[in-house]
Each structure stands twice: as C-alpha cells, then as structure tokens.
C-alpha positions in Angstrom: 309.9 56.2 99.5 306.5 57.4 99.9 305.0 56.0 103.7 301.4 53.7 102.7 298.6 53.3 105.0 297.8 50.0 103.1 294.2 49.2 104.9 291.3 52.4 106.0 288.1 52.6 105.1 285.2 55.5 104.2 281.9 55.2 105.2 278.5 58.2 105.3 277.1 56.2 108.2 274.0 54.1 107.6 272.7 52.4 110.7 270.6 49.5 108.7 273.4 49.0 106.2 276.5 49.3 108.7 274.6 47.2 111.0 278.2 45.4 112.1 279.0 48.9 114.2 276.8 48.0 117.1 275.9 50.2 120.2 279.6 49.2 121.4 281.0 51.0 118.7 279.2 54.1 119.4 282.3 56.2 119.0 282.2 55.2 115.0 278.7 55.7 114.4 279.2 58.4 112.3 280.6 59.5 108.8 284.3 59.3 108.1 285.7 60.7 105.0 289.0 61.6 103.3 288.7 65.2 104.8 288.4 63.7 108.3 291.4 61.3 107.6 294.2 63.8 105.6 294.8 65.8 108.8 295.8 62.6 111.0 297.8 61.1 108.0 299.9 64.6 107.5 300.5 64.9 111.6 301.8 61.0 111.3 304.2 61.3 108.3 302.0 59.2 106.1 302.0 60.5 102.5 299.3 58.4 101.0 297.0 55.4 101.8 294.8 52.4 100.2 290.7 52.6 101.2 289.1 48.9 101.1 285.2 48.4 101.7 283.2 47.8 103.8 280.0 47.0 102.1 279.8 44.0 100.1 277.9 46.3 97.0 279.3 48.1 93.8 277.3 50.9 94.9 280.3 51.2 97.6 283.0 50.6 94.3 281.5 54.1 93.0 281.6 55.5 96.4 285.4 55.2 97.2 286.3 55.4 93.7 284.7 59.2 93.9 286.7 59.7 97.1 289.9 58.1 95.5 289.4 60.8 92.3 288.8 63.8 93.7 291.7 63.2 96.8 295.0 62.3 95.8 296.3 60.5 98.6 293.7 57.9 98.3 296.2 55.9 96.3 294.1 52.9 95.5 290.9 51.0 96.0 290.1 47.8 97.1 286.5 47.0 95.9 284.2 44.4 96.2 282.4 42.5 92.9 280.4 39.3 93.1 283.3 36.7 92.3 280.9 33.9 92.1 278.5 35.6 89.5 278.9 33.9 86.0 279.0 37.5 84.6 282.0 38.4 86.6 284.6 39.1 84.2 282.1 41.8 82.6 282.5 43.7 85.8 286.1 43.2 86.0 286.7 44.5 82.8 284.6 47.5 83.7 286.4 48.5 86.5 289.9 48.6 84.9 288.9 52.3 83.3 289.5 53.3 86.7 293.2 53.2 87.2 293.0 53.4 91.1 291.0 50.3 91.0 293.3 48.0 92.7 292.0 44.6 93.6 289.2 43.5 95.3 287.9 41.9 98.7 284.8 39.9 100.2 283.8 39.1 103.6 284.7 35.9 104.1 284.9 35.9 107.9 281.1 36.4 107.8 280.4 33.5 105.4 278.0 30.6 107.1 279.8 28.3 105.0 283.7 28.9 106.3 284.8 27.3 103.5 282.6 29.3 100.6 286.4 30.5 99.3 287.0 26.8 98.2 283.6 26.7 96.0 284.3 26.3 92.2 282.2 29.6 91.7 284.2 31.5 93.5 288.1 30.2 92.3 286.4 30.6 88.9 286.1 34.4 90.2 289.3 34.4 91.6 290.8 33.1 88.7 289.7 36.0 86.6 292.0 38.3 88.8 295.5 37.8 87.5 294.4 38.4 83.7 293.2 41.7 85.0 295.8 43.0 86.7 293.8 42.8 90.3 295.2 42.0 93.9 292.6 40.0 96.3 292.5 40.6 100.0 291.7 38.0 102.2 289.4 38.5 105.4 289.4 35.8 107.6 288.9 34.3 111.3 291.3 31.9 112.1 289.3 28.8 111.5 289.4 29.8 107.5 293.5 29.8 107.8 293.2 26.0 106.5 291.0 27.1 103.5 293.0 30.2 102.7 296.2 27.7 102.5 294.3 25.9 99.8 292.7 28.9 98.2 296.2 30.4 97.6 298.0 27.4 96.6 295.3 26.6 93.8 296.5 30.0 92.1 300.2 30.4 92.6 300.3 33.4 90.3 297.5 35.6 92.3 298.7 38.3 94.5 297.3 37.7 97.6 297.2 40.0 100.9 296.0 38.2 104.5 293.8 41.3 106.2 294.5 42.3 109.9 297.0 39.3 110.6 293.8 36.8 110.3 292.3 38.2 113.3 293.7 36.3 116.2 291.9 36.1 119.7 294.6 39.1 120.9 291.8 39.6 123.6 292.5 36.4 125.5 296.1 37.4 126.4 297.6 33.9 125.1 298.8 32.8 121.2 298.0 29.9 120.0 300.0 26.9 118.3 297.0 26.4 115.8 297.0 30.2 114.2 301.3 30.1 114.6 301.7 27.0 112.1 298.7 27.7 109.8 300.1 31.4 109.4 303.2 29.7 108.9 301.4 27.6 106.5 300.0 30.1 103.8 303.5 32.2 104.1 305.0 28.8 102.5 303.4 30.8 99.4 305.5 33.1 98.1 302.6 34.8 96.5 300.8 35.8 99.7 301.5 39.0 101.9 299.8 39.7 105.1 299.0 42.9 106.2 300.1 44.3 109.8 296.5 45.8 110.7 293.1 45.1 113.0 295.2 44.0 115.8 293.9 46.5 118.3 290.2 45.7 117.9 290.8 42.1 118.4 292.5 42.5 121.7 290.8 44.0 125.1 289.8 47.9 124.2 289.7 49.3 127.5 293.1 47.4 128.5 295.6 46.7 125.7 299.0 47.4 126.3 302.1 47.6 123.3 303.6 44.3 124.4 300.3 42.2 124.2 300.9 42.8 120.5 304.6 41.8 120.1 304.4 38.2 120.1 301.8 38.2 117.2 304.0 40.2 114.8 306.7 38.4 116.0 305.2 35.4 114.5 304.1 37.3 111.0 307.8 38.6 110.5 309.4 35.3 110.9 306.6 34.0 108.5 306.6 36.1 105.9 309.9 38.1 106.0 310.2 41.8 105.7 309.7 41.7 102.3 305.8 40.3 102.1 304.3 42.7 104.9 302.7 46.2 105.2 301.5 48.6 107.6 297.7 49.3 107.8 295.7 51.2 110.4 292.4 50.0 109.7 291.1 53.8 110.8 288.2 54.3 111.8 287.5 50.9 113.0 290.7 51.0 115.2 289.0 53.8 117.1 287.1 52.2 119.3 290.0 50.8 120.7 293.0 53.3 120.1 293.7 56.6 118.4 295.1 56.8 114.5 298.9 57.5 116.4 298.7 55.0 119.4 298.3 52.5 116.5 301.2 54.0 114.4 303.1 54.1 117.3 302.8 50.3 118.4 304.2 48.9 114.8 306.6 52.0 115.0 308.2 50.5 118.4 308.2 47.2 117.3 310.0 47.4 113.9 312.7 50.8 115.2 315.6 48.1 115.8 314.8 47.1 111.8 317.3 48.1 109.4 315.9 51.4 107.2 315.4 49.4 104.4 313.1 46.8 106.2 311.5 49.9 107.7 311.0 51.5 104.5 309.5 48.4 102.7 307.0 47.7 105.3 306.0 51.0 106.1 305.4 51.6 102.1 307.2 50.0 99.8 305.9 46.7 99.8 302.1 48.1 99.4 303.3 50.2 96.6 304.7 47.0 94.9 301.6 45.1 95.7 299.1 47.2 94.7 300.8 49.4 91.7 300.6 52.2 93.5 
C-alpha cells in the first residue's frame, strides 16, 4: 500500500497575493515546490502525496496541475473553481481532461458570511460535483461545524473530506464540548472523512508538545473510525510551527498501537480511495 500525504501545498511566493503569511510566518515567505518537497517525502517513507490550493484562482488550478504533470508523486490536485458561478459546470467539465484533477476546495473559514456554504448558489455548485467525478474539501473554523453538518447532509452522495480536523483552538491547552459533539455530528455521515492535518499551527508554536495533540485525534478516531481518516502534513504551512518529520512523527506515535491494517488505511489507503488515486 503506497504511504499518501493527503494535504501540502505549492506556492512561488507572492507577498500581495499570499498576504495570509504575515511577518509571523517569516520562515515560509518564500517559494516551495515539488523539488523542495520530494527529498523530505523519500527520507519519511512517503511514496506520493495530494497538493490542494492556496489561492482561490484557476490561475493556481494551472499552476499545480503543471507541478502535478511534470512530478509523479504529485498524485492529485485539489483545485479551486467558483462553485457559485452560474457557468460552473463549464469549468467542471473542463477540468476533467486532466486526470489528476481530483476535487476541489474554497476558503470557507475566511467567508464574512460563516454560513455562505448553505447559499443556494453554492449547493447548486456543490451539486455539480458527484456527476463529475470530484471530491470537495471542506475548510472550516469551528463555528461553521453546524453548517458543514447541514451542507453534507443536503448531498448524501458527495464525498466529502473535513480539512485540518476543523481547526480547533489546540493553542488554548483545553477541548471543548462544542467542537467534540458537532465533530461527532457531521461523522453521523457516512459520506464525510476528515483529514488528520493543520493541528500544529493551531496550537502554541514555540511550546507544543506530542500529548497536547492526543486528545483531539482521540476524538476524530472515535468519530469517524479508521476507515474515514487520512494523514496530511499540511507542509509548508506546518513549518512555522514543526519540521515535515516532527509532524509525521506525532500521528506516527499516536496510531503505533493500531492494528497494520488501520495503520495502512490511514496512512494511505483511505486517500487513495477518496481521491482515485
């Protein structure tokens, strides 16, 4: 079973564009590319991996479908279109002559309106998806957990993938009730996955430790089974917080007592499922 990094990204740094890596950040202000991330996959045993964006443009479709050509470990893409355009299902249609053109993504976490997934626009977008063949990742705060519950019962046949364990507040050192049961809550859907990823820039950079992370995956197994998770690094935003192998190494810890299988599935299978790899 090929090993999946199921959530990096690619970037030529543009400071106007990328204007989310702020002065904090410093230590990704720069380009990162598939020759910068090969190396650190082949030292950690990971044979292939999925790049999502990170600009909300189709410029950026062309960009890591280039990379995704010309590199074969860049098993798939996950691109963004306008889902809320009435001409989306053009564009859809379009980018199935790409074959590593997996599914797509939009930033809903920086929406004003934290409910903009629940707009008929954009179900009329998300509709599309299934006819198409495409996967749809879902990047949320926690306070859109209610939403996403809706979103994903509303199409029962859409694959669906919940980014970075909805970005809990890691940082303040406690869990709450509110992001257990609505986790809880879109797992009830058998047609949602949730990706273990992002949980290292959402805690304290300069003074994580392994354990502050156990209780949250914890909760994510016991939501969604073995069966409906996968292993992402979210490289190179993890870095200003921990190296590509501190990150491996805290999902590695966690899930070693898991039987092989279970180990296997998370740590590839189950992205290779989702996304066709």
């Amino acid at each position: 079973m090929l090993k999946i990094d199921a959530h990096q990204h690619f970037w030529k740094f543009d400071p106007i564009r990328d204007g989310w890596i702020g002065p904090d950040m410093a230590v990704i202000q720069r380009d990162f590319m598939p020759g910068d991330l090969l190396p650190v996959l082949q030292e950690a045993g990971i044979d292939g991996c999925v790049v999502v964006q990170s600009d909300s443009s189709e410029d950026e479709n062309d960009f890591q479908l280039a990379n995704a050509e010309a590199h074969s470990f860049v098993k798939g893409v996950v691109g963004w279109v306008d889902l809320r355009s009435p001409g989306v299902g053009d564009r859809l249609a379009y980018f199935k002559r790409h074959p590593k053109m997996k599914g797509f993504r939009h930033v809903l976490q920086g929406e004003k309106d934290r409910a903009m997934m629940l707009s008929p626009d954009f179900k009329r977008g998300i509709g599309m998806l299934k006819s198409y063949g495409y996967t749809y990742d879902i990047l949320i705060y926690p306070d859109q957990l209610g939403y996403t519950r809706d979103l994903v019962a509303a199409f029962p046949d859409q694959p669906f993938v919940v980014d970075h364990i909805a970005k809990p507040h890691i940082k303040d050192r406690y869990i709450t009730d509110e992001w257990k049961d609505a986790m809880h809550a879109v797992a009830a859907y058998p047609n949602v996955q949730c990706k273990i990823s992002g949980m290292v820039t959402e805690a304290d950079w300069k003074h994580w430790k392994p354990e502050h992370f156990r209780v949250y995956m914890d909760t994510v197994v016991d939501a969604f089974g073995t069966d409906r998770i996968m292993y992402g690094s979210d490289w190179p935003v993890c870095l200003v917080a921990a190296s590509y192998r501190q990150v491996l190494q805290i999902v590695r810890d966690y899930f070693s007592s898991f039987s092989e299988t279970e180990q296997a599935a998370f740590f590839g299978g189950n992205a290779i499922k989702f996304y066709n790899l």
